[in-house]
MARKOLZA-608477 format. One line per 3 residues: their letters; for each residue x, y, z of C-alpha. Coordinates in steps of 0.1 Angstrom, whole numbers. Example, Ala and Ser with C-alpha at 12.3 -4.5 7.8 and 13.67 -1.06 7.14 Angstrom:
<rs>
AS> 123:-45:78 ~ 137:-11:71
</rs>
This chain:
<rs>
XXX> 1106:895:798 ~ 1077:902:779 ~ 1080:875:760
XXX> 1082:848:788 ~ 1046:865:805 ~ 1031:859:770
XXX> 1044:823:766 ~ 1019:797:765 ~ 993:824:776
XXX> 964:801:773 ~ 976:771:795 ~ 985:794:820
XXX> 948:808:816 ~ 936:770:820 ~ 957:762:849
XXX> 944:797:867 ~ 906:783:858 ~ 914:750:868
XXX> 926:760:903 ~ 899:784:908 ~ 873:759:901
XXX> 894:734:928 ~ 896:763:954 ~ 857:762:949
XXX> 852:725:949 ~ 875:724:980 ~ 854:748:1002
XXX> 820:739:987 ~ 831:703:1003 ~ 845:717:1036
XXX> 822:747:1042 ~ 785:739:1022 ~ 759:757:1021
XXX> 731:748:1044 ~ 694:761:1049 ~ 676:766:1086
XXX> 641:776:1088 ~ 636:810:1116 ~ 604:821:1132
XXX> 605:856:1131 ~ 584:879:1149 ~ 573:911:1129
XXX> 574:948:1139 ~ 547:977:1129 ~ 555:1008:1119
XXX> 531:1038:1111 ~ 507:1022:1135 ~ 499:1062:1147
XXX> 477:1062:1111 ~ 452:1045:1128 ~ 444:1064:1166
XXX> 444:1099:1143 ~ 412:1086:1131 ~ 399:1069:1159
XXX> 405:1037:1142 ~ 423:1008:1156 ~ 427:974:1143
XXX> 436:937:1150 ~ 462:913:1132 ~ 438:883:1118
XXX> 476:867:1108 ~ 509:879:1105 ~ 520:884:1139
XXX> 554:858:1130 ~ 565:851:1097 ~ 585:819:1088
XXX> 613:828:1069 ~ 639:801:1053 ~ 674:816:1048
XXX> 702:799:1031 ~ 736:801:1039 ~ 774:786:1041
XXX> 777:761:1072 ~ 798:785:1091 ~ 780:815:1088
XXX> 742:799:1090 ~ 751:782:1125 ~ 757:815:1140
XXX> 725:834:1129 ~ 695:835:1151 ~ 661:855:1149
XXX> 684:885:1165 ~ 698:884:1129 ~ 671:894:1111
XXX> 639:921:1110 ~ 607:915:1098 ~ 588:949:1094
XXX> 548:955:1086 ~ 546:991:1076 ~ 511:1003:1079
XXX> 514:1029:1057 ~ 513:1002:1026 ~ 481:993:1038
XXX> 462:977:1010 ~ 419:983:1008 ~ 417:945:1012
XXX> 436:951:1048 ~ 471:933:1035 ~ 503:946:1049
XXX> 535:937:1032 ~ 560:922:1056 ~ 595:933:1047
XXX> 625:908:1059 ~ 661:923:1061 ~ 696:904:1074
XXX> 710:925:1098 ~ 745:907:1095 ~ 757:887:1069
XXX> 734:905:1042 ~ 759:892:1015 ~ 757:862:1022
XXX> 728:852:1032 ~ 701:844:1006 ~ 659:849:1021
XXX> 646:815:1000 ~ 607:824:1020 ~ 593:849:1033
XXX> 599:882:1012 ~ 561:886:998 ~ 547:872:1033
XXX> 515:896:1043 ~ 501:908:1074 ~ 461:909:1072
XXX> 446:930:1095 ~ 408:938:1104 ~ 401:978:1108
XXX> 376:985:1136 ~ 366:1016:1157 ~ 384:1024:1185
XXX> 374:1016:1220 ~ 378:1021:1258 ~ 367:1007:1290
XXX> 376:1012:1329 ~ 377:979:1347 ~ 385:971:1384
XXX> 415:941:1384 ~ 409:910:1411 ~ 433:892:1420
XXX> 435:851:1408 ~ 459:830:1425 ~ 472:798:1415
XXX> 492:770:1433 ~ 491:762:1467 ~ 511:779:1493
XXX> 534:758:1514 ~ 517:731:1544 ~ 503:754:1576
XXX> 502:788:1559 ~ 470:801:1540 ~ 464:831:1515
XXX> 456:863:1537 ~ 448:901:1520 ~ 459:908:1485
XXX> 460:939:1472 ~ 464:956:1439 ~ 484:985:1426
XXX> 465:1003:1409 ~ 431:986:1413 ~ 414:1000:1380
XXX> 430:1002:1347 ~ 414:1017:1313 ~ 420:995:1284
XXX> 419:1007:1248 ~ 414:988:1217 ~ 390:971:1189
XXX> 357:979:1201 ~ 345:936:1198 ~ 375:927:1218
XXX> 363:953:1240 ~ 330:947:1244 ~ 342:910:1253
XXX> 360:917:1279 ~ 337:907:1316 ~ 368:908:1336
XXX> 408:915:1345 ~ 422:898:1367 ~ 458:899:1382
XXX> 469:860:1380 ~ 497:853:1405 ~ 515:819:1409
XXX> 517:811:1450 ~ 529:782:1449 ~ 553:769:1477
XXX> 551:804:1485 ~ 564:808:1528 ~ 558:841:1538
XXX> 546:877:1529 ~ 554:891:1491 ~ 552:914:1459
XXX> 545:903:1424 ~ 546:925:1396 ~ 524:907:1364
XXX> 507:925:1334 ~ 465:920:1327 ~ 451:888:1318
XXX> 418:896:1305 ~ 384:874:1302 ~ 354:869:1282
XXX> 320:863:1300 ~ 325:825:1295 ~ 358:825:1316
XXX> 377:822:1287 ~ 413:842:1285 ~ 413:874:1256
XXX> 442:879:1239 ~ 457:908:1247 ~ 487:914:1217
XXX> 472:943:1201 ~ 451:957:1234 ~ 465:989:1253
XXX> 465:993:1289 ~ 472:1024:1308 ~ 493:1002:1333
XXX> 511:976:1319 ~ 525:966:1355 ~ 509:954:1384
XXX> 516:952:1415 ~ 504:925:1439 ~ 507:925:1476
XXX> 500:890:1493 ~ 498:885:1528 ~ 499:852:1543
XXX> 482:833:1573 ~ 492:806:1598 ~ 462:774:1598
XXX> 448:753:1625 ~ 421:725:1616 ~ 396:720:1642
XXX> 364:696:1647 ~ 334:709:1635 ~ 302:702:1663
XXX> 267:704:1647 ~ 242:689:1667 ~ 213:680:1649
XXX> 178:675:1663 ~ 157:655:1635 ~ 120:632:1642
XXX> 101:621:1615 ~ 61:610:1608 ~ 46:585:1622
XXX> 56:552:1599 ~ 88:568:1589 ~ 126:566:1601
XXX> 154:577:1592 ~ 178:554:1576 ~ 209:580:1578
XXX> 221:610:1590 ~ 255:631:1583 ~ 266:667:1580
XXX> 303:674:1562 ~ 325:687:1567 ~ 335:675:1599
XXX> 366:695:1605 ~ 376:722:1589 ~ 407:744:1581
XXX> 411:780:1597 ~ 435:808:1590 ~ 441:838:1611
XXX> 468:851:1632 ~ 482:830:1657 ~ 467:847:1691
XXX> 428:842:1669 ~ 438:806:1663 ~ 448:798:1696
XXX> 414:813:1712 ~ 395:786:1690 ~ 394:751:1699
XXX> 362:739:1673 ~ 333:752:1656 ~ 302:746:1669
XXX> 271:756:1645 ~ 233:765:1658 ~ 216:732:1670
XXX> 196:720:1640 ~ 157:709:1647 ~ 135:697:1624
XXX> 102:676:1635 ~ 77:650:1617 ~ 96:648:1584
XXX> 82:621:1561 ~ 110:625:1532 ~ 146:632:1522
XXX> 165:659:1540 ~ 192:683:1528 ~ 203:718:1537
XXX> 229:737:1545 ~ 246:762:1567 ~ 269:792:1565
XXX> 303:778:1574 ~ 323:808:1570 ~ 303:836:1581
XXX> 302:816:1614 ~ 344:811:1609 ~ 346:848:1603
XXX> 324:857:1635 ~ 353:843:1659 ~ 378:864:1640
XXX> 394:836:1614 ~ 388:830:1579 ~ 383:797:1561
XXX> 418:781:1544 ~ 398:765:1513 ~ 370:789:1511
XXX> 363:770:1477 ~ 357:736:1494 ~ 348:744:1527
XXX> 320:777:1521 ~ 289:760:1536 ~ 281:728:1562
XXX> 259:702:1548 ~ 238:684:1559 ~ 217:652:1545
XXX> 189:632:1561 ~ 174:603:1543 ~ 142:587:1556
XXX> 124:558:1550 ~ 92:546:1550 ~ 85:513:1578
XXX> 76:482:1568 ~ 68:450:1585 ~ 79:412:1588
XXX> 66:381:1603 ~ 86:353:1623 ~ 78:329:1649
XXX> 99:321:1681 ~ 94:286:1698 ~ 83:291:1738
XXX> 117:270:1745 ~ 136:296:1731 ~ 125:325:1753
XXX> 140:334:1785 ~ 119:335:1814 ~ 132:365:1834
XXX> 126:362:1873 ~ 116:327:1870 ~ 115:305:1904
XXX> 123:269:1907 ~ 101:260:1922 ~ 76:263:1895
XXX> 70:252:1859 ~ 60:272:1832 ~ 40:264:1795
XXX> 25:281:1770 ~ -8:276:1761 ~ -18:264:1731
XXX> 8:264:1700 ~ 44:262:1711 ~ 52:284:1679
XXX> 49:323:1690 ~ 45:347:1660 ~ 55:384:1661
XXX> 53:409:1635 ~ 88:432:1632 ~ 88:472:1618
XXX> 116:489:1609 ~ 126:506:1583 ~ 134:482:1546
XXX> 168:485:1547 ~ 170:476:1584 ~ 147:447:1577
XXX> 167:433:1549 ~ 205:436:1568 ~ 187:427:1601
XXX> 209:396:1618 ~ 178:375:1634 ~ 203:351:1647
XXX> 209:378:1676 ~ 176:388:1684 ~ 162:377:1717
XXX> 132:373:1730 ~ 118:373:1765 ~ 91:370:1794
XXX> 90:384:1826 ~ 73:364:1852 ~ 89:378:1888
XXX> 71:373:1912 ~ 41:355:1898 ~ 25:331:1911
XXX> 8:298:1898 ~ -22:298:1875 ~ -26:316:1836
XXX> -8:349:1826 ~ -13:373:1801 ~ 25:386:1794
XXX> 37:410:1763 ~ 65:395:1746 ~ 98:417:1750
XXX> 121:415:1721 ~ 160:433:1722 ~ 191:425:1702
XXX> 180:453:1675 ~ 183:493:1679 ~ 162:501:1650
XXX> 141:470:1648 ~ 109:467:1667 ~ 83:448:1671
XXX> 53:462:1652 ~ 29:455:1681 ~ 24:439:1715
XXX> 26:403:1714 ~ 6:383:1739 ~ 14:352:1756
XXX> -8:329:1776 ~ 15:314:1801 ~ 4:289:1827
XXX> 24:285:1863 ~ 24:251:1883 ~ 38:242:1911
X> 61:210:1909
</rs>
């Protein structure tokens, strides 16, 4: 028996090699190995070394680590960040303010091969350690749905103390608790962390900032909307020689939120009468909107848009042009037939017009009549003024007078 195990010992050696070697060539082909690339994010440990000093710091990089990992196809398709741990432990903490970043497999270890990532570092900036109390506001964005309007928000808790790197402290101008409304329909509760901000309205990160209440609450209350006309009446005269060449106030309606018996009661807003006499220039000012919207009980529904009434005057200065009308042309009010009626001398009557220049250039002289009143006059020589209409803001500059003589037939 003996005998037969020994015989040919070293082709059965070759044919053992040779099938091992096909067992691997078979799987390399059906099961290769493949690599993916992960994102990992990295834990601290030890970070307590710092707050028993008073110290604190922040992570100038290191926060992730990009690992690439190398696997056969059927394992590397299941593994996932879950599958692996990426540690900074502060207590390796180099005088240059390196941190090694350990990465472990937390399945597969035998496996799997790390190709990246092993000597990775954390760098870190050491700082002294700071606190500040700040109130939190409340910043909403979106729009609530069409007819309702944000009412009272309220915050829970109101004031937070925040602890960290005393230059991210010293940044911070204010906290703020952002909520999303939008298409928001009725009364509700959000519960968001801190967003905090530098002086310049720009957003602070936060990753390695304490806060004493991570959660906050936020209570919104919302508000039905009515739009209604806005009446301003505005009382404006200007120098002598001047007119104005426009006049508007915006907005002309506005939006109003409140509860329904307040919105009901209020049919417009009407804003103190507006005088101002003998102005010789440009106009503007503006008014108080939502104080007044606030005094009937109501608050404004775009108090960004609609804080203040506005109001703009522009004047002008008058000038003056010439023209001539023919005496044929000129109606003869209260004229009797039994008379007829000339001008004396030139046929040709000349008038001087004032307005202002932009009512002079876009005037329509084609609809401008001219007339003479002679009811009740008898024959002989009149001295009549020359009456002009057709034009709301162009006049004539001056009386014009025309010699008319009266005959009998």
């Amino acid at each position: 028996m003996r005998k037969k195990l020994t015989n040919n010992l070293g082709m059965k050696l070759i044919s053992l090699l040779l099938a091992i070697i096909f067992w691997l060539v078979v799987v390399s082909i059906e099961d290769p190995e493949q690599t993916k690339v992960l994102e990992l994010p990295v834990t601290k440990m030890n970070e307590n070394l710092f707050s028993e000093n008073d110290r604190t710091y922040e992570v100038v990089s290191g926060n992730t680590v990009s690992i690439t990992v190398r696997a056969r196809q059927s394992v590397l398709k299941t593994l996932t960040v879950k599958d692996f741990e990426a540690v900074a432990d502060f207590a390796n903490l180099s005088f240059t303010g390196a941190v090694p970043i350990e990465i472990t497999a937390l399945r597969y270890s035998n496996q799997v091969t790390i190709v990246k990532g092993a000597n990775t570092m954390m760098r870190v900036t050491i700082e002294d350690l700071a606190t500040v109390d700040k109130m939190v506001a409340a910043k909403a964005e979106g729009d609530v749905i069409t007819g309702k309007a944000l009412g009272n928000i309220t915050i829970e808790p109101n004031m937070i103390r925040i602890e960290g790197a005393k230059t991210t402290i010293d940044r911070i101008s204010s906290v703020y608790a952002v909520i999303n409304v939008s298409g928001m329909a009725d009364n509700g509760s959000f519960v968001v962390t801190p967003t905090l901000y530098d002086s310049a309205g720009n957003e602070i990160d936060s990753t390695d900032i304490t806060f004493s209440e991570e959660q906050l609450k936020v209570n919104v209350t919302l508000l039905n909307t009515k739009t209604v006309p806005v009446k301003w009446n505005i009382d404006v005269t200007t120098a002598e020689g001047y007119g104005i060449e426009s006049l508007d106030y915006t907005p002309s309606e506005v939006e109003i939120a409140g509860s329904q018996e307040v919105l009901d009661s209020i049919s417009e807003i009407t804003l103190d009468d507006y005088v101002a006499e003998g102005i010789s220039e440009n106009l503007e000012d503006e008014v108080d909107l939502e104080s007044i919207v606030k005094s009937q009980g109501a608050v404004l529904a775009n108090p960004d848009t609609d804080k203040t009434a506005k109001l703009a005057v522009k004047v002008g200065k008058y000038e003056r042009a010439g023209g001539t009308i023919n005496f044929e042309a000129v109606d003869l009010t209260g004229k009797s037939e039994n008379y007829k009626y000339s001008i004396v001398g030139e046929t040709s009557i000349p008038y001087t017009l004032s307005g202002i220049n932009t009512d002079l250039e876009t005037l329509d002289r084609s609809k401008l009549k001219f007339a003479l009143d002679v009811t009740n006059l008898e024959p002989g020589t009149h001295s009549l003024n020359l009456q002009m209409s057709g034009s709301d803001d162009v006049k004539l500059a001056s009386d014009v007078a025309v010699q008319v003589r009266i005959e009998a037939k």
